[in-house]
Each structure stands twice: as C-alpha cells, then as structure tokens.
PAZAPA-4460 file (N, C-alpha, C; in steps of 0.05 Angstrom, whole numbers, plus 32768, in hexadecimal, padded with zeros to 4 digits):
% residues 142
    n_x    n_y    n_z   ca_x   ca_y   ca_z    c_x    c_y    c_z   seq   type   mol
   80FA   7E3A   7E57   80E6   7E4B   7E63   80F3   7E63   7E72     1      X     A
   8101   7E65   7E7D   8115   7E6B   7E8C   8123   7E88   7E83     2      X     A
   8126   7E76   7E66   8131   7E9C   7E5A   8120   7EA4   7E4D     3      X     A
   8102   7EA2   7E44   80F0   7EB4   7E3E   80E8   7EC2   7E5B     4      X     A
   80EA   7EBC   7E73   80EA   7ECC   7E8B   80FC   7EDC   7E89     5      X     A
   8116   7ED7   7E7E   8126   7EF0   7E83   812A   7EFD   7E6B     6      X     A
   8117   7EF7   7E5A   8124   7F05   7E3D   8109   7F18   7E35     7      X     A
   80F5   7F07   7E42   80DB   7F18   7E2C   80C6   7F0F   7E46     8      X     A
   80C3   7F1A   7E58   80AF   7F1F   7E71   8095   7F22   7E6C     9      X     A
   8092   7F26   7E59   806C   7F2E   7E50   806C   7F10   7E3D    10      X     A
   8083   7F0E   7E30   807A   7EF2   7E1E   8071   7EDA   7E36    11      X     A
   808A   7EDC   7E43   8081   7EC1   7E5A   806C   7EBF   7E68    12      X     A
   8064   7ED5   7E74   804F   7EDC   7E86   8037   7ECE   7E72    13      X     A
   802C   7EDB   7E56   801C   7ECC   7E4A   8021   7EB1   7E44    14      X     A
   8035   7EA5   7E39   8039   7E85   7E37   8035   7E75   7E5A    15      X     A
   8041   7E87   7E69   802F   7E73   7E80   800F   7E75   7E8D    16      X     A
   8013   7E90   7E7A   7FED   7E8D   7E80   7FDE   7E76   7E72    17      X     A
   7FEE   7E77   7E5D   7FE0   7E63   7E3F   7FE0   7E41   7E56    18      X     A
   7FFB   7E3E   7E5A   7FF7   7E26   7E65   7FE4   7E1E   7E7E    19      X     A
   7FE4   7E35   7E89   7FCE   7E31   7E9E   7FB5   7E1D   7E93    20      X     A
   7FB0   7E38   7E83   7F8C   7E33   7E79   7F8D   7E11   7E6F    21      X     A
   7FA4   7E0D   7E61   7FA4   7DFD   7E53   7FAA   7DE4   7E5A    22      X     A
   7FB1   7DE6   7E79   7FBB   7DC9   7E8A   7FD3   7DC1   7E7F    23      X     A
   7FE2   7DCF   7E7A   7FFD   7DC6   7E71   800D   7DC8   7E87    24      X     A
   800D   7DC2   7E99   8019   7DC2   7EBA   8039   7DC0   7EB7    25      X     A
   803E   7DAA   7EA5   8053   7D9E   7E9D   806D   7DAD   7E95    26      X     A
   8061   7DC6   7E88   806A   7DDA   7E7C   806C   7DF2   7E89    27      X     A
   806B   7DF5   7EA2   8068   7E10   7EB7   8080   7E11   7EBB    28      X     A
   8090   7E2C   7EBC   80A6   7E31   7EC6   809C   7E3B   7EE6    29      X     A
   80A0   7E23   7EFA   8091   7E22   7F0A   80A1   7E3B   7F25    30      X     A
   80BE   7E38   7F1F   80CF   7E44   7F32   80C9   7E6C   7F2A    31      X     A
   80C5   7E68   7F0A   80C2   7E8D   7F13   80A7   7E8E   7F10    32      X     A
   8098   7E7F   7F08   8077   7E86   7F0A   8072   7E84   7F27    33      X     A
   807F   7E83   7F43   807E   7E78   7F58   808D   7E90   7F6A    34      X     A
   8097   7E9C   7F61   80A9   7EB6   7F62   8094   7EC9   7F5E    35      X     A
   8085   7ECC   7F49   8078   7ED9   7F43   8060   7EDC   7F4C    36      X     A
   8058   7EC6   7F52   8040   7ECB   7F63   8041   7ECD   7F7F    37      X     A
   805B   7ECD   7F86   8066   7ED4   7FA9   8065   7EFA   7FA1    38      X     A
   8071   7EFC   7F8B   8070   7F1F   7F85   8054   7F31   7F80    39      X     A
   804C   7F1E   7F76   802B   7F30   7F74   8024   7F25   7F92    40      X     A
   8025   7F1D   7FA0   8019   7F26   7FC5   8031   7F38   7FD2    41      X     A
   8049   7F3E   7FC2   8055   7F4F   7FD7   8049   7F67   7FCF    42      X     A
   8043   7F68   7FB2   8034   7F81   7FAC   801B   7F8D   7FB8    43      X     A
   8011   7F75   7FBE   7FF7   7F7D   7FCE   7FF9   7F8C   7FE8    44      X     A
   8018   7F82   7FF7   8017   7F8D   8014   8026   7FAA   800A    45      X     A
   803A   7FA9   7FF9   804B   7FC2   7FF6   8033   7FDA   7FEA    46      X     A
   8012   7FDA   7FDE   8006   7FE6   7FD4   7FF1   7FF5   7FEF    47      X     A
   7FEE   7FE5   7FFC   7FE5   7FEA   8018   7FF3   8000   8026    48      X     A
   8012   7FFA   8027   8026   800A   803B   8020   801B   8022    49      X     A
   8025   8019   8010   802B   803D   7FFD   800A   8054   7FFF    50      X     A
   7FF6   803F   800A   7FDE   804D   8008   7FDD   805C   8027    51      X     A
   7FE6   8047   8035   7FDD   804F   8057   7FFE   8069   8060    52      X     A
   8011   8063   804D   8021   8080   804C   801D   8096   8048    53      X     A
   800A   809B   802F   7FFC   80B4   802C   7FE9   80BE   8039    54      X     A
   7FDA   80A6   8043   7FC1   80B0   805A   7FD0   80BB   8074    55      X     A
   7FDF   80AB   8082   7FE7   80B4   809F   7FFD   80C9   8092    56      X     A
   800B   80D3   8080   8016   80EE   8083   8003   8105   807D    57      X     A
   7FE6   8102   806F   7FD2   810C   806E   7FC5   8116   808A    58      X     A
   7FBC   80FC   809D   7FB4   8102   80B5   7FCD   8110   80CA    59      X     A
   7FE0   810E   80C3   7FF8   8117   80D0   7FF9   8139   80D3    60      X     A
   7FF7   813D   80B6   7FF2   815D   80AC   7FD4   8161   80B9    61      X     A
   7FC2   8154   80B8   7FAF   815B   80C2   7FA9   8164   80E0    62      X     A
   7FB6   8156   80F1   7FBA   8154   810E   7FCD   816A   811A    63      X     A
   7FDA   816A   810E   7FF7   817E   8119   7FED   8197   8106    64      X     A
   7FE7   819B   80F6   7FE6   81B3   80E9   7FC9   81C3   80E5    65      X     A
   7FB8   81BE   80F0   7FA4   81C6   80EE   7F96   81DD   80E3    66      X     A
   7F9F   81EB   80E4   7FA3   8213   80DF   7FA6   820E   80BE    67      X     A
   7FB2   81F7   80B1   7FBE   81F0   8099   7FA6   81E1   808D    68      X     A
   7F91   81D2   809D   7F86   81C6   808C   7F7C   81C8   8071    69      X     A
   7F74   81C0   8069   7F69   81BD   8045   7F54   81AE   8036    70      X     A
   7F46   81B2   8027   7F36   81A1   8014   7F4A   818E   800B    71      X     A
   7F57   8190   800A   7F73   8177   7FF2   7F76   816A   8008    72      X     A
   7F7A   8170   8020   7F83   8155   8037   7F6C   8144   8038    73      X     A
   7F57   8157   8040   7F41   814D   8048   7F38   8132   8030    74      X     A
   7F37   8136   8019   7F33   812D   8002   7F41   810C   7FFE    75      X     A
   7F66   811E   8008   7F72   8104   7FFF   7F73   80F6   8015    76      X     A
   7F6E   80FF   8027   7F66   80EC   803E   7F4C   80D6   8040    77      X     A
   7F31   80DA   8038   7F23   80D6   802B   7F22   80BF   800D    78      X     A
   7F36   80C4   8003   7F44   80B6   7FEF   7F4B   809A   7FF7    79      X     A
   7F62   80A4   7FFE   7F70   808A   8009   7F63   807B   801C    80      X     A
   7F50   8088   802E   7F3E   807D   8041   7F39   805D   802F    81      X     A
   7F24   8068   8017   7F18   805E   8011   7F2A   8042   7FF8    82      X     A
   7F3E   804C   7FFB   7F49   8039   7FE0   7F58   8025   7FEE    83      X     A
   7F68   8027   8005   7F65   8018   801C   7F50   8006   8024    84      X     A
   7F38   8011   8029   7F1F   8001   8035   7F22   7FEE   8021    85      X     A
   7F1E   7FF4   8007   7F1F   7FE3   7FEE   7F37   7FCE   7FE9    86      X     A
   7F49   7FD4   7FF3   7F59   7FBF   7FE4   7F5B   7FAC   7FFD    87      X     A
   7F56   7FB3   8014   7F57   7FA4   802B   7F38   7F8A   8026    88      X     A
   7F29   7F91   8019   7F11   7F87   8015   7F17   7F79   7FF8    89      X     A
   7F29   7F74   7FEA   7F2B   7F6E   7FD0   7F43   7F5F   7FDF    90      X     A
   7F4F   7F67   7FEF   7F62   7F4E   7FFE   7F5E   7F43   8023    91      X     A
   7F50   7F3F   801F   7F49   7F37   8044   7F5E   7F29   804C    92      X     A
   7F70   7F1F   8044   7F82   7F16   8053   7F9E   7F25   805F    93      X     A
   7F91   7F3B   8058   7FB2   7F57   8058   7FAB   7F64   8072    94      X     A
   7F86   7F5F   8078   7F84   7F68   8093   7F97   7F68   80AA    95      X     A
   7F9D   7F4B   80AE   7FB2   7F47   80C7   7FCE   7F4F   80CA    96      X     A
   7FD5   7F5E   80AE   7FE8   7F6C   80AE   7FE6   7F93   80AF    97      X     A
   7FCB   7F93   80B7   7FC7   7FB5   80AB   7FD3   7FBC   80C9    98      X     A
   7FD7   7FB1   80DB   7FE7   7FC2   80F7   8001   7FCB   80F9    99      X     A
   8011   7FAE   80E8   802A   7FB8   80EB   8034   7FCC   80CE   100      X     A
   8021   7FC5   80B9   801F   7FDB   809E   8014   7FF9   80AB   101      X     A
   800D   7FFC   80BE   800A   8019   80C0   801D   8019   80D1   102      X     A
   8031   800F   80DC   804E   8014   80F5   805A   8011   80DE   103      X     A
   805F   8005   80C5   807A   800B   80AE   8074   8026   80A1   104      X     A
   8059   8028   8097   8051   8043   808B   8050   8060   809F   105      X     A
   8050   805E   80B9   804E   8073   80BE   8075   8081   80C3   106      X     A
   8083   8068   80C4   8096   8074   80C1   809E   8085   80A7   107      X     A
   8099   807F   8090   80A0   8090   8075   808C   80AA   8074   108      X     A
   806F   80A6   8086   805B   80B7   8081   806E   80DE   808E   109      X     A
   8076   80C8   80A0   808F   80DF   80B2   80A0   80EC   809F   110      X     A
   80A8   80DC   808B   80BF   80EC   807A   80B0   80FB   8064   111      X     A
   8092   80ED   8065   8084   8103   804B   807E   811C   8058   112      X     A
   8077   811A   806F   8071   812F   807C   808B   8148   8085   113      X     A
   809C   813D   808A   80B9   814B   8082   80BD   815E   8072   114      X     A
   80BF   8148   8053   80AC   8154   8030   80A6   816F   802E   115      X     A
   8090   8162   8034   807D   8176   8035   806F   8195   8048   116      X     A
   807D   8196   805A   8071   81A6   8071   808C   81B2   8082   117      X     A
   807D   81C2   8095   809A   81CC   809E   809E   81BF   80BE   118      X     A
   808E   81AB   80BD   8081   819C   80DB   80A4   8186   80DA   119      X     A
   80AD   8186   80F0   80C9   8173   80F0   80C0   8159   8100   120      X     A
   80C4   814B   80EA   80BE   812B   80F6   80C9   8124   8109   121      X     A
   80E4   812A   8108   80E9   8124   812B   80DF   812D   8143   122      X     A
   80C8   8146   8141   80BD   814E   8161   80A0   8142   815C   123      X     A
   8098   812B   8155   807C   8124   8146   8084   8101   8153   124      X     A
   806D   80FD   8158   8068   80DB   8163   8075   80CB   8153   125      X     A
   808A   80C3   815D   8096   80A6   814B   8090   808F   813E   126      X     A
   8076   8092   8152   8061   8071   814D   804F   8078   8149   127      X     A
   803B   8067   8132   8022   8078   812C   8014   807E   8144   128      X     A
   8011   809A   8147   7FF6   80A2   816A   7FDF   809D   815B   129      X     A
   7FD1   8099   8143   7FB7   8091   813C   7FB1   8077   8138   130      X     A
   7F9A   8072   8148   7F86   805A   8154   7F7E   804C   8132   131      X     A
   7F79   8037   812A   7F6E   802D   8111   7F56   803E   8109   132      X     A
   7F43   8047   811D   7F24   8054   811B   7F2F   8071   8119   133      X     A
   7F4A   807E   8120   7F52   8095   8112   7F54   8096   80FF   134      X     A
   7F59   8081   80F6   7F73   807F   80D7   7F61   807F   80C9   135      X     A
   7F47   806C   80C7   7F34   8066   80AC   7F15   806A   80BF   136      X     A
   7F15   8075   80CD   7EF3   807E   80D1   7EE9   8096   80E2   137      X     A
   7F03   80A7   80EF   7EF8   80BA   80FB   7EF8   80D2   80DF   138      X     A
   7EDA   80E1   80DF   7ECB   80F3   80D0   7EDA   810E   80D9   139      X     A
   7EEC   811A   80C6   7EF8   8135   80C1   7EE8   8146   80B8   140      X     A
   7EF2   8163   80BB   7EDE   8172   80AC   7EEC   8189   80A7   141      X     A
   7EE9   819C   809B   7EFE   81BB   8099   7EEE   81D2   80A7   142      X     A
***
C-alpha cells in the first residue's frame, strides 16, 4: 500500500476511498491515510491565514492611505469579508483559532503592504490595531 502512496497519489487516494465504502478496514493504509487527513485540517487553518492576509493588508491600505482609496480595495475587502464568513461557517471549529490567525496573518499582511505601496511597515502597528468588528463588520465606503 505504501508504494502506491509514493508512486501514484491519485491511484491510492481512490483505492482507499474504494475500501472505505466497502468496509475493507483491513486494507487501509492507516498510517498515511492518517497523515492525510491531519493535512486536509492543516489546510483548513493555512486557507483562513491566506484569506485573513489579504483582508488586513487590504484594511491596512485602507486605514493609512486613505487619499488612495479605491473600488478594488473596497471590493476585495468585501470579498474576503465574505469568503472568510464562509469558510468559518463551513468549519466552526477554526473559530477558536481566528485570534491568533489574524496575529500570524497580520504579520505577512505587513510585508504585502510593503509589496505593494510606498507605506513602510516598519512605522505601521506591529500587532493587528483592528478589533474583530473592524476586520469583518465595520461598513466602508469611498
């Protein structure tokens, strides 16, 4: 079982689906199907931080640069608002991690903002300065 995990990744993935359905328990390559399903929940938290990165360097540009604002911030802010709300609701259990996922994300949001702008992350709050009800419910406007 073992080296169709390492030889052919789509083959295995379906043969341990097959055994699923099929109660073949016996036959689970239990150690990487176990792996793997520890990897699809890191994905869940690492999809969160990549969503709540683009939002808070969004509100970041928004806050500090004002004179700059835009339909595209406003928008993708808006965006992510909402795709966030969603996956947090398609995973309720990632809730109790969305505090310290916006203290990992707002550090990289700093380096998008870097990126992108002529604003220098180092004279800009180190720690996210926006409240949860900033982040996903205070109403912007241009």
């Amino acid at each position: 079982m073992s080296s169709l995990y390492e030889t052919d990744f789509y083959a295995w993935t379906q043969q341990q689906a097959t055994y699923l359905r099929q109660g073949k328990f016996e036959l689970l390559d239990l150690e990487n199907l176990s792996e793997e399903i520890e990897a699809l929940g890191r994905q869940e938290k690492r999809e969160l931080r990549s969503r709540l990165e683009v939002l808070l360097a969004h509100l970041i540009k928004w806050y500090y640069q004002p004179e700059r604002r835009s339909k595209s911030w406003l928008y993708t802010i808006r965006e992510q608002r909402r795709r966030i709300e969603r996956h947090l609701r398609e995973n309720p259990s990632l809730k109790p991690y969305l505090s310290e996922a916006i203290g990992i994300s707002y550090e990289t949001a700093l380096d998008l903002v870097g990126q992108e702008t002529p604003l220098d992350p180092e004279m800009l709050p180190q720690t996210c300065p926006f409240s949860e009800a900033q982040i996903f419910e205070e109403p912007l406007h241009l």
